[in-house]
C-alpha positions as CSV (number, residue, x, y, z in Angstrom):
1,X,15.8,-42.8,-11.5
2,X,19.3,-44.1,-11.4
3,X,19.9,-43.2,-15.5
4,X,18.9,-39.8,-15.2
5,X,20.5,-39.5,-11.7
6,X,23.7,-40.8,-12.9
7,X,23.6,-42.0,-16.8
8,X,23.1,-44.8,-18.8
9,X,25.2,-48.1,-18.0
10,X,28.6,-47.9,-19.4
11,X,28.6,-51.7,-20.1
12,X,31.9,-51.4,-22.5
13,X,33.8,-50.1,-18.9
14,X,35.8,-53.1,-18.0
15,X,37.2,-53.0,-14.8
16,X,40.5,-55.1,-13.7
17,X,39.9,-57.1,-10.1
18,X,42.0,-54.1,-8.8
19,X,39.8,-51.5,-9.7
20,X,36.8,-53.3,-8.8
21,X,38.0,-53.6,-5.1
22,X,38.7,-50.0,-4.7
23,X,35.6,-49.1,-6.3
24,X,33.6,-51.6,-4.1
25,X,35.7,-50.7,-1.0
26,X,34.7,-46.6,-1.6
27,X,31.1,-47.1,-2.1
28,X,30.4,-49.7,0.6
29,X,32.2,-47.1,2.7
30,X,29.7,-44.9,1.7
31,X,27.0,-47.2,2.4
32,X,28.4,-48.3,5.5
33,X,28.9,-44.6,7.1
34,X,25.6,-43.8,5.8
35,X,23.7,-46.6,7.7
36,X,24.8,-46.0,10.7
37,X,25.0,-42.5,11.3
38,X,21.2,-41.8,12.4
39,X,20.6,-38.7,10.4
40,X,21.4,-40.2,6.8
41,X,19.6,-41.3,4.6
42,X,19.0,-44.9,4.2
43,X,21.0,-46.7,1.2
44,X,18.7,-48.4,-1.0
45,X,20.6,-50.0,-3.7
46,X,25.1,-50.1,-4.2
47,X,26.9,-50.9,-7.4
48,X,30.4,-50.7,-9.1
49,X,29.0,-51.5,-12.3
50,X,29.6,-47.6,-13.9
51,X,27.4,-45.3,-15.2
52,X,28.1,-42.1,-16.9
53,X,31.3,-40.7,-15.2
54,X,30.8,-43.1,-12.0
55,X,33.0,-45.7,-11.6
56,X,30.2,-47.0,-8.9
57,X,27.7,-45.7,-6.8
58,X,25.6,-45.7,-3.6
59,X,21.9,-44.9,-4.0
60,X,20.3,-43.2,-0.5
61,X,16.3,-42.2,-0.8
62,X,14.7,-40.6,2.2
63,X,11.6,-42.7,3.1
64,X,9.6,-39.5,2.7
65,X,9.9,-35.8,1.0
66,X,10.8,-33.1,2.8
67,X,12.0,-29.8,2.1
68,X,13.5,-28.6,5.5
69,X,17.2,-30.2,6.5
70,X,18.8,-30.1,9.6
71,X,21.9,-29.3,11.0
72,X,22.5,-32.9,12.3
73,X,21.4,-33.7,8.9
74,X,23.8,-31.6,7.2
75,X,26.6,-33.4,9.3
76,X,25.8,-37.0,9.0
77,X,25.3,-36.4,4.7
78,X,29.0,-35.0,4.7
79,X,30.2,-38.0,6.8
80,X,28.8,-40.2,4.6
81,X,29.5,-38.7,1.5
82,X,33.3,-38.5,3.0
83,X,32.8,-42.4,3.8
84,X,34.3,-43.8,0.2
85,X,37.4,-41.2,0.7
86,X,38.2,-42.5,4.2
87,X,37.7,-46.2,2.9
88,X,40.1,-46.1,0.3
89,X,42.5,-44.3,2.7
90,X,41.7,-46.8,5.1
91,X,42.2,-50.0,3.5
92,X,44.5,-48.8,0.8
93,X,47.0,-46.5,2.0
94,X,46.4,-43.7,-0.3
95,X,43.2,-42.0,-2.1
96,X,42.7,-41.4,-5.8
97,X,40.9,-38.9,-7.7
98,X,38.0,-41.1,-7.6
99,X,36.3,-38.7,-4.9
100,X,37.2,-35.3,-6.2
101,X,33.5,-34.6,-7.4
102,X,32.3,-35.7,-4.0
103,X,35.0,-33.2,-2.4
104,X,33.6,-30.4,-4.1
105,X,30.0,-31.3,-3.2
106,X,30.9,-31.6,0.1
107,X,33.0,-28.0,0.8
108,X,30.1,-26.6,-0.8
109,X,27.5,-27.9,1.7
110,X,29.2,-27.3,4.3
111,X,29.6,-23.9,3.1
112,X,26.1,-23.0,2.5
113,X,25.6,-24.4,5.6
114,X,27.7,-21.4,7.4
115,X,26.7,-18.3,4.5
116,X,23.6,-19.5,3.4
117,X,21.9,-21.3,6.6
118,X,23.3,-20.1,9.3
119,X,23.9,-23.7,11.1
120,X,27.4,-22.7,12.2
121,X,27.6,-22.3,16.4
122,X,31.0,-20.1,15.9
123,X,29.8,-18.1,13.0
124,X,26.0,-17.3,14.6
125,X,23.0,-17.1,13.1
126,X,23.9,-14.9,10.0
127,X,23.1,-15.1,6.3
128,X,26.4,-14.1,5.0
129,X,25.1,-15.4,1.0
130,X,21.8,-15.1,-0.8
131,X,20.1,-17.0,-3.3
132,X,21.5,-15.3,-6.0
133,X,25.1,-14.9,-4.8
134,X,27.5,-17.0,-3.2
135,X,28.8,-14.1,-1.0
136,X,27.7,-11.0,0.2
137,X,30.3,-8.3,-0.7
138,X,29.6,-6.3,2.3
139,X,31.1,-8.5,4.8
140,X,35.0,-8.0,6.0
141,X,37.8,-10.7,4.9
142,X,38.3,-11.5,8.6
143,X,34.8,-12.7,8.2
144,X,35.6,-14.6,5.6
145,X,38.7,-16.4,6.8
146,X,36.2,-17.5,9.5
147,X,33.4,-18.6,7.3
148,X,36.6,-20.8,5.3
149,X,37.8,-21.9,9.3
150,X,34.2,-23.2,9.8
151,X,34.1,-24.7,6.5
152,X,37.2,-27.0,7.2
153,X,36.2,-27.8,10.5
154,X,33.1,-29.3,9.7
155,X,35.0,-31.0,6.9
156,X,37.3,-32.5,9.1
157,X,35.0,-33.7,11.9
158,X,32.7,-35.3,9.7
159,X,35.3,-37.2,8.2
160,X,36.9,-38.4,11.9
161,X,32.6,-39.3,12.2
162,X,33.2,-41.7,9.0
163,X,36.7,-43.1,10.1
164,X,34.8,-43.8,13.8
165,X,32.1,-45.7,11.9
166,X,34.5,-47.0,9.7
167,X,37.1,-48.0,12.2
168,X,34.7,-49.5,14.8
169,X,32.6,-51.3,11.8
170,X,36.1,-52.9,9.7
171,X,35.0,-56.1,9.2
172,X,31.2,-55.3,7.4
173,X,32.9,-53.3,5.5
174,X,35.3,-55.8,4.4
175,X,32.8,-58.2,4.2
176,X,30.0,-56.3,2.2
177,X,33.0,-54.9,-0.4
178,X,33.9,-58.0,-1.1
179,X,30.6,-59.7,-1.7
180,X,29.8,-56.6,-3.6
181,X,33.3,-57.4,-5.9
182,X,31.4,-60.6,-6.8
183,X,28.0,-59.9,-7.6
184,X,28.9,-55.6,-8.6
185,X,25.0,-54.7,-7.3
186,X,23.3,-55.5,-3.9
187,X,20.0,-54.4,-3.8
188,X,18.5,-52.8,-0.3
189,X,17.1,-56.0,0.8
190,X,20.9,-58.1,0.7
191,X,22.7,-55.2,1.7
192,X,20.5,-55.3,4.9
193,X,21.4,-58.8,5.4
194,X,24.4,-58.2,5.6
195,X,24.0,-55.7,7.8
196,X,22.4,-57.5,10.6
197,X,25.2,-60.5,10.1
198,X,27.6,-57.7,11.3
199,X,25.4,-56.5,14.1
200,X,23.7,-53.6,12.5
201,X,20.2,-52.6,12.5
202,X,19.4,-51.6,9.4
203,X,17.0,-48.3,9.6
204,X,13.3,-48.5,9.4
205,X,10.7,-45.6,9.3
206,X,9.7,-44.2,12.1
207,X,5.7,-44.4,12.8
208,X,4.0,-41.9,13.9
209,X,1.9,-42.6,16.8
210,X,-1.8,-43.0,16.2
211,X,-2.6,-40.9,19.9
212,X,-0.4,-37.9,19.5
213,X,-2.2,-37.5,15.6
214,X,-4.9,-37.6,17.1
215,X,-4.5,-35.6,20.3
216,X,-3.0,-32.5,17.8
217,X,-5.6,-33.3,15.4
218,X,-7.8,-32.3,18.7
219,X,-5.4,-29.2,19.4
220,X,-6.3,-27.6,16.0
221,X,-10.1,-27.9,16.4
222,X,-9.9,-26.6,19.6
């Protein structure tokens, strides 16, 4: 999964202690934004050994398929996605192009999010995009300005959402980025660990109960 997700190991990419502290601090602030906000998924596996054009990265899986997303979803995959931009910012002072790729994928979430889904309160219910265009020419440029509005607001509160978590959670994150500097993978089970030694419950899939399957397995027959 991970080599055709992200690429072969790029075992000849030598990183100085430098860059393997920013690299560990951005994706265990990915991780860490990501495990706490309820509607993410939950991070199975964190590495700053590289892999095709990654300098690092922070595996999340759902526990199960689905094909249907929600808004709260929507909001809590930005945060988290924002969660290695507001690390480095954080702990570093500054940001580097390290996130660029992540930036794009995030404006253009959130933007489907207002054309394409209609998950915007301010914009309303409205498909302003199709499937086979990123916008409908039939709508006004003051329309547009607010679809770009909505856009950058959902931007921006998602990432105050990851410098909350952030904030709030400092020293896991310091903690986990370091251990991660020395061992450059933590599988799901020690990054849990390390979760609950901070105070943090790692997520678990929900079960569903036994008596309402069966009281809406009785619906249908009925």
């Amino acid at each position: 999964i991970e080599k055709v997700m992200l690429g072969p190991e790029r075992k000849s990419h030598l990183m100085t202690r430098k860059q393997k502290r920013l690299t560990a601090y951005h994706e265990v602030g990915h991780a860490l934004v990501t495990s706490i906000l309820p509607h993410a998924d939950p991070v199975h596996k964190i590495s700053i050994i590289s892999r095709g054009r990654a300098a690092g990265y922070s595996l999340k899986l759902p526990f199960e398929d689905t094909k249907r997303q929600s808004r709260k979803e929507f909001l809590d995959d930005i945060a988290g996605t924002l969660g290695g931009y507001v690390a480095e910012e954080m702990v570093f002072g500054d940001v580097t192009t390290g996130p660029s790729n992540e930036l794009a994928v995030i404006t253009a979430l959130a933007r489907d999010m207002v054309s394409r889904y209609g998950r915007s309160e301010r914009v309303g219910p409205v498909a302003f995009a199709t499937d086979h265009s990123d916008r409908n020419e039939t709508y006004s440029q003051d329309i547009a300005a607010k679809i770009d509005e909505e856009v950058t607001r959902i931007i921006e509160e998602a990432k105050e959402s990851a410098r909350k978590v952030l904030t709030e959670h400092r020293a896991a994150l310091e903690m986990i980025a370091e251990k991660l500097v020395e061992v450059e993978t933590l599988e799901r089970d020690e990054f849990e660990k390390l979760l609950i030694l901070n105070g943090i419950t790692p997520k678990q899939k929900e079960e569903e109960d036994p008596i309402t399957i069966a009281e809406d397995l009785k619906a249908r027959a009925e």
